[in-house]
Structures are given as structure tokens and as C-alpha cells.
MIMITOR-960007 format. One record per residue (C-alpha): residue number from 1; residue in one letter; x, y, z. Coordinates in Angstrom, 3 decimals. Example, Ala and Ser with C-alpha at 12.3 -4.5 7.8 and 13.67 -1.06 7.14 Angstrom:
BEGIN
(rec 1 "A" (12.300 -4.500 7.800))
(rec 2 "S" (13.670 -1.060 7.140))
//
This chain:
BEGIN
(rec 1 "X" (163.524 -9.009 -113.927))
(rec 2 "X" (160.511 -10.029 -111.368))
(rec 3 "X" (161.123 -11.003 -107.913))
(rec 4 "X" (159.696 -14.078 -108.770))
(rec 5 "X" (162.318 -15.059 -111.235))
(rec 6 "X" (165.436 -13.939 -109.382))
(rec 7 "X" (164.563 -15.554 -106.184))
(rec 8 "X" (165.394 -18.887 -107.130))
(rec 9 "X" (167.586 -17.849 -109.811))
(rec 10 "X" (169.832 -16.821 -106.546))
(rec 11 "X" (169.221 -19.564 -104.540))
(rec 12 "X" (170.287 -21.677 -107.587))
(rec 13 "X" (173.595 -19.802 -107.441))
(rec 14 "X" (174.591 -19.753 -103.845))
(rec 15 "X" (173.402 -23.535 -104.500))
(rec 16 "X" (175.603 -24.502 -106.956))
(rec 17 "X" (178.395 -22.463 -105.527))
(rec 18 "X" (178.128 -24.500 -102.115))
(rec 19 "X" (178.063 -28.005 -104.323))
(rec 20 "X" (181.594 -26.819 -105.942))
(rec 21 "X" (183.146 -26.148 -103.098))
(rec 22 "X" (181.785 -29.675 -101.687))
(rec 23 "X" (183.440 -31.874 -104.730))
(rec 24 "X" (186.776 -31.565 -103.909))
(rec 25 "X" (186.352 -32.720 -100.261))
(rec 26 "X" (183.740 -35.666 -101.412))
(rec 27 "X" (186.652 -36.475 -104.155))
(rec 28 "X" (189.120 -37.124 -101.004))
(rec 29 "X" (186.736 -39.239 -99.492))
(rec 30 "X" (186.419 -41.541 -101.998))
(rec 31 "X" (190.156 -41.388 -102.759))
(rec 32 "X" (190.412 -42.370 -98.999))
(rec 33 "X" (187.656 -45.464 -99.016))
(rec 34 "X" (188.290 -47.229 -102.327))
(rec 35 "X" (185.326 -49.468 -103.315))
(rec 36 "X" (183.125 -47.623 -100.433))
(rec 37 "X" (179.881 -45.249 -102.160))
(rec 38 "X" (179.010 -42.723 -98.661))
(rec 39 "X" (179.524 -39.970 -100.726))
(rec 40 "X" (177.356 -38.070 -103.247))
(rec 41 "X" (177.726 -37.841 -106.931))
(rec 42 "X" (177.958 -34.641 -108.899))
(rec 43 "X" (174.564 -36.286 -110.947))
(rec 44 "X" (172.735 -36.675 -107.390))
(rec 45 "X" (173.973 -32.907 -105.972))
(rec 46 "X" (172.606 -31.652 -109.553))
(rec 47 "X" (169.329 -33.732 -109.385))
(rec 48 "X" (168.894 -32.148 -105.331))
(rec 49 "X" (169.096 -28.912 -106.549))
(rec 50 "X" (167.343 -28.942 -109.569))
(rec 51 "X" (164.528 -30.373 -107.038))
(rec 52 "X" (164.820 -27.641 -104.405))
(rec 53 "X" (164.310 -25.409 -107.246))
(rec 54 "X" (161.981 -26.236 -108.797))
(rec 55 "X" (159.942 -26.833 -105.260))
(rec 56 "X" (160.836 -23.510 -104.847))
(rec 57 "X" (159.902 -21.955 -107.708))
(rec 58 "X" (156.289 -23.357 -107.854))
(rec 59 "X" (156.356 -22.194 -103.808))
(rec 60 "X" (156.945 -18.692 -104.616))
(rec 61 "X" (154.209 -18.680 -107.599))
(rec 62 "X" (151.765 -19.794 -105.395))
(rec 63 "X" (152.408 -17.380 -103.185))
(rec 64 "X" (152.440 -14.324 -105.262))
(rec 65 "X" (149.537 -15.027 -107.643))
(rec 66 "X" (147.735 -11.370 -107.196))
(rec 67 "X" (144.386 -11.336 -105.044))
(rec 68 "X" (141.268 -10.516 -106.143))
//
């Protein structure tokens, strides 16, 4: 597998991990303020990291296209 691929492949992980730990606390919150939106939705934590992603993805391609 290249570097290039596993990069963000990990980042999506440690991502994702950090976003399911998260859910239970933001599930509290809006337990605790009925009728109140301040938290975050599962769609808009998947839509930020599918973002940072892909950002970093096309980062990293850029910067290890081969010189000539």
C-alpha cells in the first residue's frame, strides 16, 4: 500500500474513532436541552470528515507528484 493511500486512510480512522466517542456525550446534551440544536449531527461530523479528507488527500498528492 503507498504512503499516499494510508495517510489519510489513518487519519480517517483516528477520525472516525474520535466522532464515536463524541456521540454519546452530544446525545446527553440534547437529552439535557430539549428543543435546543448546539450540538452536531452524526450527518454533519460525517460530512467534516469526509471534507478533511478529502482536503487531505488532494494535499498529499500534490505534494508527492515526483520531480523532474
Amino acid at each position: 500500500m503507498s504512503y499516499a493511500i494510508y495517510l489519510p486512510e489513518a487519519e480517517l480512522q483516528v477520525a472516525l474513532r474520535t466522532a464515536t466517542k463524541l456521540l454519546p456525550l452530544v446525545a446527553r446534551q440534547r437529552k439535557a436541552k430539549r428543543g435546543v440544536m448546539k450540538s452536531a449531527t452524526v450527518s454533519d461530523v460525517v460530512y467534516l470528515l469526509a471534507t478533511q479528507v478529502a482536503s487531505n488527500v488532494a494535499n498529499s498528492c500534490q505534494t508527492s507528484a515526483p520531480r523532474s
